[in-house]
Structures are given as structure tokens and as C-alpha cells.
PDB file with one MODEL, atoms N, CA, C and O in Angstrom:
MODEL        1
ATOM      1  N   UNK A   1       0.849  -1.175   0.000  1.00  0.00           N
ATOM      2  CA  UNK A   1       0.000   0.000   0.000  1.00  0.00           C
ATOM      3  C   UNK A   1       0.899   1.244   0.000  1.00  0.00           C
ATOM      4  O   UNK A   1       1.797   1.473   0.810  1.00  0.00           O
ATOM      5  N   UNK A   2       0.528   1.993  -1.007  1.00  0.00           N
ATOM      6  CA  UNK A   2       1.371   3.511  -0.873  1.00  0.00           C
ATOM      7  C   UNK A   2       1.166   4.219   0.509  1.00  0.00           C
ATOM      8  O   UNK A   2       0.527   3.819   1.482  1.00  0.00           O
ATOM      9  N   UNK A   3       1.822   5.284   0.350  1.00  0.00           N
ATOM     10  CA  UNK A   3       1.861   6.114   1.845  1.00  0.00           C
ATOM     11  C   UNK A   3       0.817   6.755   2.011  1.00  0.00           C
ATOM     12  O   UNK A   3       0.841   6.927   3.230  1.00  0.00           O
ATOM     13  N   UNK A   4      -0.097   7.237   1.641  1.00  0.00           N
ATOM     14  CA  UNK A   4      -1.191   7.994   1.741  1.00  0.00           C
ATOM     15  C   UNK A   4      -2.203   6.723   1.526  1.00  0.00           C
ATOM     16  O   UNK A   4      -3.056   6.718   2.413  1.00  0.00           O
ATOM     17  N   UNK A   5      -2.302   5.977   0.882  1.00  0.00           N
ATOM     18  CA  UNK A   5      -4.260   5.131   0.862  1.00  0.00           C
ATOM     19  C   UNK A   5      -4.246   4.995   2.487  1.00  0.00           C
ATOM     20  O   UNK A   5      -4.232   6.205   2.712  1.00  0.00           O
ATOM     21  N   UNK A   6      -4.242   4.605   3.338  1.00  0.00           N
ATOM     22  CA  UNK A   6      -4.354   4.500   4.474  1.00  0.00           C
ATOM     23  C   UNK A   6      -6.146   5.550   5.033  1.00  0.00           C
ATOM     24  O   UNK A   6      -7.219   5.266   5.565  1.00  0.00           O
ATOM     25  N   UNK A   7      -5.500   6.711   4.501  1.00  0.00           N
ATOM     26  CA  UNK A   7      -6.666   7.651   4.472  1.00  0.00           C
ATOM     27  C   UNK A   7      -7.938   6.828   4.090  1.00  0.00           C
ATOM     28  O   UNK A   7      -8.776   6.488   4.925  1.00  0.00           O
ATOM     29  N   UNK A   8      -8.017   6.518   2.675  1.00  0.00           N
ATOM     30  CA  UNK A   8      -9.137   6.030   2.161  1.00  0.00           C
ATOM     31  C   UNK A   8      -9.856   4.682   3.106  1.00  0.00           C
ATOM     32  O   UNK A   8     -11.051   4.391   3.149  1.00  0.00           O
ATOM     33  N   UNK A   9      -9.496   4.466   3.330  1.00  0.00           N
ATOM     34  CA  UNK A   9      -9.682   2.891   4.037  1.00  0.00           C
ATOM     35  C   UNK A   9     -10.301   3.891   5.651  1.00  0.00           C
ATOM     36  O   UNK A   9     -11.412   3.536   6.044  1.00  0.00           O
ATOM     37  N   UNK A  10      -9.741   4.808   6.312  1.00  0.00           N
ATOM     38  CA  UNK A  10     -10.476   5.667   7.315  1.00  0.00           C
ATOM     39  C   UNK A  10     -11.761   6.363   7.070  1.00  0.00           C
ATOM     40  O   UNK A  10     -12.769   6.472   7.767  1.00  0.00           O
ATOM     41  N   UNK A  11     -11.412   6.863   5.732  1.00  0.00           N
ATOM     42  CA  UNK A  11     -12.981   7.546   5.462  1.00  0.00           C
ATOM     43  C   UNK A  11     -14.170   6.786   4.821  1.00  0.00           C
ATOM     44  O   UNK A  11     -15.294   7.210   4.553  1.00  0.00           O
ATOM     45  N   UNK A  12     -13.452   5.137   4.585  1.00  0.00           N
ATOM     46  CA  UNK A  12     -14.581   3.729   3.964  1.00  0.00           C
ATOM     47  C   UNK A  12     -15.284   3.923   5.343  1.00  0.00           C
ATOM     48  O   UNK A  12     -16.356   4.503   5.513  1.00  0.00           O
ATOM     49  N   UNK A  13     -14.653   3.452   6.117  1.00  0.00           N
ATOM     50  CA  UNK A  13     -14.713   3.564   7.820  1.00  0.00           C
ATOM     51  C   UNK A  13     -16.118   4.383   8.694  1.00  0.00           C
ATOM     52  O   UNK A  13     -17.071   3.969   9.354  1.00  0.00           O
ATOM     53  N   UNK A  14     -15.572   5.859   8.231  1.00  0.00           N
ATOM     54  CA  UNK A  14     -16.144   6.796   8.653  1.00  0.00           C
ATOM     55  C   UNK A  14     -17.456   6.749   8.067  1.00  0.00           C
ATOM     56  O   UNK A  14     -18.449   6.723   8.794  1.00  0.00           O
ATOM     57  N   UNK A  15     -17.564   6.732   6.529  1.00  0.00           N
ATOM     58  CA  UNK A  15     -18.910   6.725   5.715  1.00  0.00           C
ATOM     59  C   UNK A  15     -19.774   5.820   6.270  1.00  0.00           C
ATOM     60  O   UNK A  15     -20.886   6.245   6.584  1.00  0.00           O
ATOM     61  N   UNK A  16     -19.403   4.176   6.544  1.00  0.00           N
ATOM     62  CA  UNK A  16     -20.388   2.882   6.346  1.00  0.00           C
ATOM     63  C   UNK A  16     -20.639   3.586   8.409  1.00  0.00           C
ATOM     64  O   UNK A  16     -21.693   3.872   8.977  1.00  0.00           O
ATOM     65  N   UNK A  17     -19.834   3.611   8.713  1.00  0.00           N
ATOM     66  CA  UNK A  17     -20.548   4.285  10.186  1.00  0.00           C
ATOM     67  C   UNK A  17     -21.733   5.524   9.664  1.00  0.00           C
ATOM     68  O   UNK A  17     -22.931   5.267   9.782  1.00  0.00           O
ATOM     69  N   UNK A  18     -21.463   6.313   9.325  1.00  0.00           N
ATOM     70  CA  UNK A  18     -22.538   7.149   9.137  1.00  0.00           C
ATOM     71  C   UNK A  18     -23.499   6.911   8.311  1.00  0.00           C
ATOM     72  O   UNK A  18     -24.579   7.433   8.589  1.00  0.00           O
ATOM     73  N   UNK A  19     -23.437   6.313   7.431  1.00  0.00           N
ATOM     74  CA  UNK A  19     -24.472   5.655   7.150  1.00  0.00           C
ATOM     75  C   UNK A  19     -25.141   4.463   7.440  1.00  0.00           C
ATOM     76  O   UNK A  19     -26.304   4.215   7.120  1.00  0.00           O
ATOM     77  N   UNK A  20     -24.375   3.726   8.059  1.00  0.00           N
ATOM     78  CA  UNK A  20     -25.336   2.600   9.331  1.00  0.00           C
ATOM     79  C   UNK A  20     -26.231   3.429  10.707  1.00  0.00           C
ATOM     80  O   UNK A  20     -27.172   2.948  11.337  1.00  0.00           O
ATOM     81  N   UNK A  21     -25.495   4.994  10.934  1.00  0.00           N
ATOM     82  CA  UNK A  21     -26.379   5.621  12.293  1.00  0.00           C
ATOM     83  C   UNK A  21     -27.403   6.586  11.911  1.00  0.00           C
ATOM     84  O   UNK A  21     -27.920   7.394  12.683  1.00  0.00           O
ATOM     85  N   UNK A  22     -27.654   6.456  10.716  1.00  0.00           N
ATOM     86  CA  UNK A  22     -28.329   8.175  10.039  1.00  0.00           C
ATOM     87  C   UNK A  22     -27.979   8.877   9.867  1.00  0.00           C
ATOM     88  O   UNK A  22     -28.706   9.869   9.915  1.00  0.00           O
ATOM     89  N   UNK A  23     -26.803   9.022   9.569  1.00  0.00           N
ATOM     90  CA  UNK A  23     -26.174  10.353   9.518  1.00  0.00           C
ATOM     91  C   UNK A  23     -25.691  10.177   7.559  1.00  0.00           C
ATOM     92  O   UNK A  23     -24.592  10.010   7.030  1.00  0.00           O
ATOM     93  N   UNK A  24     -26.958  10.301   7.020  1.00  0.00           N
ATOM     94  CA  UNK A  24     -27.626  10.149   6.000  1.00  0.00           C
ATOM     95  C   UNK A  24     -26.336  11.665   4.934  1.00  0.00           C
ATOM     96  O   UNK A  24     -25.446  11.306   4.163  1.00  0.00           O
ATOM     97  N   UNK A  25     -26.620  13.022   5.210  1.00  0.00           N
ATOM     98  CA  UNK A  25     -25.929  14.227   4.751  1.00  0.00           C
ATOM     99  C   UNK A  25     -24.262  13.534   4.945  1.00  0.00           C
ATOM    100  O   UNK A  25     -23.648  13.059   3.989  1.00  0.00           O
ATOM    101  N   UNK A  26     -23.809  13.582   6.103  1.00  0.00           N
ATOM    102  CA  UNK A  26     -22.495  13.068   6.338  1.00  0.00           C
ATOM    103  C   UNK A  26     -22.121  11.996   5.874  1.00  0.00           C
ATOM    104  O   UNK A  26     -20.956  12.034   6.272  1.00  0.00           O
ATOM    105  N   UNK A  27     -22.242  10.624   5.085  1.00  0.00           N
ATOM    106  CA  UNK A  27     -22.135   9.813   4.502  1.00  0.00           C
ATOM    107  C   UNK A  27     -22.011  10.337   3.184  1.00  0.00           C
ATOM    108  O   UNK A  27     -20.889  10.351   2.680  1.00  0.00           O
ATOM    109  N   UNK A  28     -23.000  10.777   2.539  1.00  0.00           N
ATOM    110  CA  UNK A  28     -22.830  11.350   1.236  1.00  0.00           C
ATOM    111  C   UNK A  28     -21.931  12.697   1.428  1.00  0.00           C
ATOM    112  O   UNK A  28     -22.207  13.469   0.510  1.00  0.00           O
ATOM    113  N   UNK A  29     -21.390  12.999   1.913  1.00  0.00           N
ATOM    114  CA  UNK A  29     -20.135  14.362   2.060  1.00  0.00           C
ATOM    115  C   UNK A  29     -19.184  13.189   2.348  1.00  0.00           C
ATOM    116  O   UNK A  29     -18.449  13.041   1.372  1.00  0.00           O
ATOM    117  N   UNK A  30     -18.963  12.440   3.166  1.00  0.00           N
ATOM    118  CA  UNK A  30     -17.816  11.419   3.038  1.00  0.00           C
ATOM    119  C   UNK A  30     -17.542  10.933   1.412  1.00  0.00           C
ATOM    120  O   UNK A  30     -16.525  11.421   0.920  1.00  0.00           O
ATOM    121  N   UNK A  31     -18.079  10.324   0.820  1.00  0.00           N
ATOM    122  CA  UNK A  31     -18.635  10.203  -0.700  1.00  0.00           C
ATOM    123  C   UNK A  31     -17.740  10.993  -1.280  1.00  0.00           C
ATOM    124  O   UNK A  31     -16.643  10.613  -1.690  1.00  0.00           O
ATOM    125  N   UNK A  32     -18.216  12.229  -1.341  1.00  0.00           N
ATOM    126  CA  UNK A  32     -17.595  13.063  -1.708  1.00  0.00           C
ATOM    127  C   UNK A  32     -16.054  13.732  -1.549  1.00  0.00           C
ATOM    128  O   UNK A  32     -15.257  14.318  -2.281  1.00  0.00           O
ATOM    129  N   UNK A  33     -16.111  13.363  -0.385  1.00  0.00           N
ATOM    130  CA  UNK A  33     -13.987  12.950   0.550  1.00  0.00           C
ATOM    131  C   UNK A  33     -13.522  12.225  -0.003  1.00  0.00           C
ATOM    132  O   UNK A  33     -12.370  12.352  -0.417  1.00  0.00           O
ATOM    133  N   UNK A  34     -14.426  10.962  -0.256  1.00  0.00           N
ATOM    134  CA  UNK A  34     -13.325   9.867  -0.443  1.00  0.00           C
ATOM    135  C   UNK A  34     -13.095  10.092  -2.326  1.00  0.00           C
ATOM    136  O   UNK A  34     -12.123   9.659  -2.946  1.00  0.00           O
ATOM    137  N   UNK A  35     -13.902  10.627  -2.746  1.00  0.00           N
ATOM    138  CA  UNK A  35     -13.558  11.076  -4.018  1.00  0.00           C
ATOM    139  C   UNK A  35     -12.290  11.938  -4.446  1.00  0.00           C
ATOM    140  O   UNK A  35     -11.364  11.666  -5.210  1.00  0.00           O
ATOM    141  N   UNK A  36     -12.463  12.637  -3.980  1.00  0.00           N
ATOM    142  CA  UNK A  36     -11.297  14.098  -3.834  1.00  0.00           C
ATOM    143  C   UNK A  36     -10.181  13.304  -3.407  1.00  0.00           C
ATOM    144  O   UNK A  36      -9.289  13.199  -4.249  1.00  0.00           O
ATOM    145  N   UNK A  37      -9.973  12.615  -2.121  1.00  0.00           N
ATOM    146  CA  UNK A  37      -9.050  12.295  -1.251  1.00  0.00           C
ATOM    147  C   UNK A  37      -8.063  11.473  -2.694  1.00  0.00           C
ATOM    148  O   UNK A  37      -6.997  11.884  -3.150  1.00  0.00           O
ATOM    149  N   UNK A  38      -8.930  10.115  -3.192  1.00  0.00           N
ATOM    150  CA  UNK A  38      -8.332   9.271  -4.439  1.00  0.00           C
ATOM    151  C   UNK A  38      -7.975  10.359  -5.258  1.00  0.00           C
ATOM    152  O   UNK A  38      -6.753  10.497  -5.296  1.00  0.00           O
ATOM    153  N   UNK A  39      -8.558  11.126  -5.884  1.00  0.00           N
ATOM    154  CA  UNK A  39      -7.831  11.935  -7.085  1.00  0.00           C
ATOM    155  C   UNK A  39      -6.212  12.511  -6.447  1.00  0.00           C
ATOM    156  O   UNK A  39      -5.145  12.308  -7.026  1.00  0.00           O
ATOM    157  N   UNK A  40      -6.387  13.311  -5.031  1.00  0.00           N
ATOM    158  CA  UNK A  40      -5.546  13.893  -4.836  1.00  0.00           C
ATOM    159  C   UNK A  40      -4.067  12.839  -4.850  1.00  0.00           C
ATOM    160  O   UNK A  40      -3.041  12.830  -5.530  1.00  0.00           O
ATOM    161  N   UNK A  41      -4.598  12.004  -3.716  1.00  0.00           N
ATOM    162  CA  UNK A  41      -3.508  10.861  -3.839  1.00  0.00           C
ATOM    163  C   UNK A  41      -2.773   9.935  -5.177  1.00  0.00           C
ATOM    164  O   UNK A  41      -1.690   9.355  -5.103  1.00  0.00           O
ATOM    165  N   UNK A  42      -3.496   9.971  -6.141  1.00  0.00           N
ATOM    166  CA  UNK A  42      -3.287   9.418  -7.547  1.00  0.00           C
ATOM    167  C   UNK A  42      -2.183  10.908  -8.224  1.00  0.00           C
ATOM    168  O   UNK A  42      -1.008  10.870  -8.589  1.00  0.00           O
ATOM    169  N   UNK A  43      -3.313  12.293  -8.168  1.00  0.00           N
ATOM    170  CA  UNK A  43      -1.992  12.866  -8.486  1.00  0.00           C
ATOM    171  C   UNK A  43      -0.845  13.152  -7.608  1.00  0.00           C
ATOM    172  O   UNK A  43       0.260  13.315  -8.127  1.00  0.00           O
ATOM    173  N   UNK A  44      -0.993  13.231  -6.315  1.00  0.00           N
ATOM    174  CA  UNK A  44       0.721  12.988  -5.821  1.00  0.00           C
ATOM    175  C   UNK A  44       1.437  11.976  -6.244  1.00  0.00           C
ATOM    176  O   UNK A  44       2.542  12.229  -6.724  1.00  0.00           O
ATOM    177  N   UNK A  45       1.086  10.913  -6.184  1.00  0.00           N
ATOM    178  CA  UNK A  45       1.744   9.912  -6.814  1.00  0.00           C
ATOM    179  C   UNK A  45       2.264   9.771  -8.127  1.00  0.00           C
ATOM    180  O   UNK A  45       3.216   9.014  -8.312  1.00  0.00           O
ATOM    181  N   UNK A  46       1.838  10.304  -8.907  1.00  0.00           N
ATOM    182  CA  UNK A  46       1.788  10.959 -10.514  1.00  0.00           C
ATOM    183  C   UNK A  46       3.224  11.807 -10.284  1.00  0.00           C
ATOM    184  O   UNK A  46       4.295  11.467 -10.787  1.00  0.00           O
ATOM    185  N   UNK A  47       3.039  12.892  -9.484  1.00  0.00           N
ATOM    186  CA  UNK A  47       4.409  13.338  -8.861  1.00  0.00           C
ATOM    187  C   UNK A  47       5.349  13.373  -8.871  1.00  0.00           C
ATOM    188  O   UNK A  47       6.060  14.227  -9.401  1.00  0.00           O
ATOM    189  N   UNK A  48       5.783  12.057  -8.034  1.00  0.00           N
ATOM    190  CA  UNK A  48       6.522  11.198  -7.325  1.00  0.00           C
ATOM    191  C   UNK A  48       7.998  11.099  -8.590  1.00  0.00           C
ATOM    192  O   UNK A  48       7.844  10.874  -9.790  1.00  0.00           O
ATOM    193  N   UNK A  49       8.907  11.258  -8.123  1.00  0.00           N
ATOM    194  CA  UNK A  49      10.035  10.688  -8.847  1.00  0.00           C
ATOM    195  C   UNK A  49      10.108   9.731  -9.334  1.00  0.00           C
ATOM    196  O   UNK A  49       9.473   8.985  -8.589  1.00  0.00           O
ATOM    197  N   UNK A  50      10.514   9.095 -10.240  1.00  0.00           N
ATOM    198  CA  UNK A  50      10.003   7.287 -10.352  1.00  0.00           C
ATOM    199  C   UNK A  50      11.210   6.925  -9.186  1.00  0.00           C
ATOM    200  O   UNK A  50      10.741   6.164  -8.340  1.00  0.00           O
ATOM    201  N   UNK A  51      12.095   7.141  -9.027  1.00  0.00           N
ATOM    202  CA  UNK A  51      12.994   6.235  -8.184  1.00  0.00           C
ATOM    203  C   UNK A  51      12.569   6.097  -6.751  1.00  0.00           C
ATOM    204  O   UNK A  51      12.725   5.118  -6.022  1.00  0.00           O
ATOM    205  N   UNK A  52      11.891   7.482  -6.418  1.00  0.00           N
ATOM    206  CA  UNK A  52      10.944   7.185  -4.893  1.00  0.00           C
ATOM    207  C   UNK A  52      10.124   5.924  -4.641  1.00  0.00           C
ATOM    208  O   UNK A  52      10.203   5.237  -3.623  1.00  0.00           O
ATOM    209  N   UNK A  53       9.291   5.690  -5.736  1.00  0.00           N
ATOM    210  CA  UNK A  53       8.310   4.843  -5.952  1.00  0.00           C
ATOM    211  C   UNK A  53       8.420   3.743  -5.800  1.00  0.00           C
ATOM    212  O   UNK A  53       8.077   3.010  -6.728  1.00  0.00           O
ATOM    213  N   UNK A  54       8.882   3.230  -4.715  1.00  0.00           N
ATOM    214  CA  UNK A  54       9.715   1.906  -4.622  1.00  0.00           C
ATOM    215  C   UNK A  54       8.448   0.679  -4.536  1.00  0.00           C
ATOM    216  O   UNK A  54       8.704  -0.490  -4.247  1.00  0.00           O
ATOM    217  N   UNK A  55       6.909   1.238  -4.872  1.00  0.00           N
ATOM    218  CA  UNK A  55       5.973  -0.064  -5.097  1.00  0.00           C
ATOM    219  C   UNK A  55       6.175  -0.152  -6.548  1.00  0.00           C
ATOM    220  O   UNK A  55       5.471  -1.022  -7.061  1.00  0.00           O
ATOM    221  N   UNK A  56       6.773   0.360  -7.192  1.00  0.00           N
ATOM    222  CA  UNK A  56       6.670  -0.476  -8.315  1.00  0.00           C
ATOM    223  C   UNK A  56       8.080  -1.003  -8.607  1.00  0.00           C
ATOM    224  O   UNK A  56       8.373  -1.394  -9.737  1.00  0.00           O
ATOM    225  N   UNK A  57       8.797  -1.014  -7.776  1.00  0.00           N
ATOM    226  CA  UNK A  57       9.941  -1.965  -7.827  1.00  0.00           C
ATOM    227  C   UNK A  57       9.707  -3.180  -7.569  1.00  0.00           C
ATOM    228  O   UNK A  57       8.786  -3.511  -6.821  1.00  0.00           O
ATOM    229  N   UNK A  58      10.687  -4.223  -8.281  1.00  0.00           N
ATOM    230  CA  UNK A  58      10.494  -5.437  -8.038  1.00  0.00           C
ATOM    231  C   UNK A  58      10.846  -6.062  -6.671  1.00  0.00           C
ATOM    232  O   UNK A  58      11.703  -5.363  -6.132  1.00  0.00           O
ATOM    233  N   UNK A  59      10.527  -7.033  -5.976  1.00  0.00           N
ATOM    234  CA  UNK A  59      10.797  -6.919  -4.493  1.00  0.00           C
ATOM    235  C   UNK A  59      12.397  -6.803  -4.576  1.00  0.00           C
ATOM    236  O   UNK A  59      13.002  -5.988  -3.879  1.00  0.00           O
ATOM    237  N   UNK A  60      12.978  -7.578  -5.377  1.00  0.00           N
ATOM    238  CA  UNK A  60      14.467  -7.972  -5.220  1.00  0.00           C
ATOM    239  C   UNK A  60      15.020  -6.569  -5.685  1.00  0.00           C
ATOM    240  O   UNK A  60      16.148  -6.521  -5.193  1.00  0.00           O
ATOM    241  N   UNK A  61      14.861  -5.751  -6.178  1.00  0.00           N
ATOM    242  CA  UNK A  61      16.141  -4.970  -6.450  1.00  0.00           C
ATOM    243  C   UNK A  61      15.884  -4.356  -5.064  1.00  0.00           C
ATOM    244  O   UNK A  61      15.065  -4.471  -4.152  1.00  0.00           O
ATOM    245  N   UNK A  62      17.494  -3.320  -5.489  1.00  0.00           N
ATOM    246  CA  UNK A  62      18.211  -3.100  -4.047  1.00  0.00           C
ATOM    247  C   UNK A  62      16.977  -2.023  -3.545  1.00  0.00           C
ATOM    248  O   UNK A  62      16.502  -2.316  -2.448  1.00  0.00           O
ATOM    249  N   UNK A  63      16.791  -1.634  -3.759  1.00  0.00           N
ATOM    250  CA  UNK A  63      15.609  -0.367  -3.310  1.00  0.00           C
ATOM    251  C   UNK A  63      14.165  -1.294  -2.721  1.00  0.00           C
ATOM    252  O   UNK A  63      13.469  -1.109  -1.722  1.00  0.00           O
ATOM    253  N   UNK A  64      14.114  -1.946  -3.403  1.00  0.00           N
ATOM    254  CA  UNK A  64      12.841  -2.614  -3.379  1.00  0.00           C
ATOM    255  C   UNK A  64      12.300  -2.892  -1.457  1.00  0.00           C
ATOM    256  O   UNK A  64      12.920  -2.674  -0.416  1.00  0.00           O
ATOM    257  N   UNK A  65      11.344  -3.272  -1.632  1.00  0.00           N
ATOM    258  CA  UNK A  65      10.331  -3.775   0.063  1.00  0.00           C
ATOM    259  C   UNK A  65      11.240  -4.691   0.727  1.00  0.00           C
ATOM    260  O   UNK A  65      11.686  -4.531   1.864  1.00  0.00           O
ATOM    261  N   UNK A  66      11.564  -5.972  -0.304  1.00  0.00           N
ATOM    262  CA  UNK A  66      12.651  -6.753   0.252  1.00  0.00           C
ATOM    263  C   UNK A  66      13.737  -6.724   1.145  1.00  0.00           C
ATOM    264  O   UNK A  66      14.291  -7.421   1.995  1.00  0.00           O
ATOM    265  N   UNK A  67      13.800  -5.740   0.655  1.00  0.00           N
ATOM    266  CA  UNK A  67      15.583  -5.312   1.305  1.00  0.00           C
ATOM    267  C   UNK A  67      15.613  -4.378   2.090  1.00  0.00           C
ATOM    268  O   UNK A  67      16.455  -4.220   2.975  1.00  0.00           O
ATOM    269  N   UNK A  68      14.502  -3.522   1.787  1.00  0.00           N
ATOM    270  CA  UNK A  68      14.843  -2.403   2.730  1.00  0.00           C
ATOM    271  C   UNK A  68      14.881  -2.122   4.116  1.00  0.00           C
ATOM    272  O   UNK A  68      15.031  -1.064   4.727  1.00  0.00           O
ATOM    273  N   UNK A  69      14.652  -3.727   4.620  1.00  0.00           N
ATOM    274  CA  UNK A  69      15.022  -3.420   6.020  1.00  0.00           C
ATOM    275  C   UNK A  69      16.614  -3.965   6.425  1.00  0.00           C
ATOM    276  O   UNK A  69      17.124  -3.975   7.545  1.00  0.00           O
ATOM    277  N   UNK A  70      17.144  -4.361   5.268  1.00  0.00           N
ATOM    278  CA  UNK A  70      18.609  -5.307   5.355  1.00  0.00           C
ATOM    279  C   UNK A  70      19.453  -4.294   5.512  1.00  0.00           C
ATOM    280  O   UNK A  70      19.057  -3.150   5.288  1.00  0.00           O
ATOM    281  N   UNK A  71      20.677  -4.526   5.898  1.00  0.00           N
ATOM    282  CA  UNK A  71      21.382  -3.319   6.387  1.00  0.00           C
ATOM    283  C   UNK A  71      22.694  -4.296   5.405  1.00  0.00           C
ATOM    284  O   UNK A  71      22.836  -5.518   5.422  1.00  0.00           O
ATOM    285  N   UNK A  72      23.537  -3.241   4.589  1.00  0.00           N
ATOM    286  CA  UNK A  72      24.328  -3.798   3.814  1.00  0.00           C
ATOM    287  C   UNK A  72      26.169  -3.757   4.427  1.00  0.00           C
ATOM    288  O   UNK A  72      27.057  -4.276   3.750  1.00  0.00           O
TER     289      UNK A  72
ENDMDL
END
């Protein structure tokens, strides 16, 4: 998972609560968060240096998830 979705998965959260208690307006404005929130995060990521981007590295190269807790 990139560094920012984390958000989205809080405001899935927040919405299915407000809309399981009635809070009918606030669910659909969440809706509307979690909309904005994905665009914004897609274009930071868009951003991003490619060499930052270490999810789309393969696990094995040196940058990659794999390794990066190995100390060389």
C-alpha cells in the first residue's frame, strides 16, 4: 500500500458508520472525501520521482520492500 491510501480505508470507515447511524448528509459528504481524497492521492503519486516509488519496484532490487530493512 502507498503512503497515503491508508486515508481512504479511514474515510470507507467513517462513511459505512454514518451511514449505518443516520447520519444520512455526512455519509454522502464522506462520498464526496473519499472522491477528492483518491484523485488527490493518484496525483501525488503521478508526482513522485520514479525512483521514490519503490511499489513499483520489483521486491528484489536493491531499493525494493525486500531489502529495505537489510542493512548492507
Amino acid at each position: 500500500m502507498a503512503q497515503n491510501d491508508w486515508i481512504l480505508d479511514v474515510l470507507t470507515d467513517l462513511r459505512s458508520f454514518a451511514g449505518a447511524n443516520g447520519l444520512q448528509r455526512l455519509a454522502r459528504e464522506l462520498d464526496l472525501t473519499l472522491t477528492v481524497a483518491a484523485a488527490d492521492i493518484a496525483r501525488a503519486r503521478s508526482e513522485e520521482p520514479r525512483a521514490d516509488r519503490t511499489e513499483d519496484l520489483p521486491p528484489d532490487h536493491p531499493t525494493g520492500r525486500a531489502i529495505a530493512g537489510k542493512s548492507h
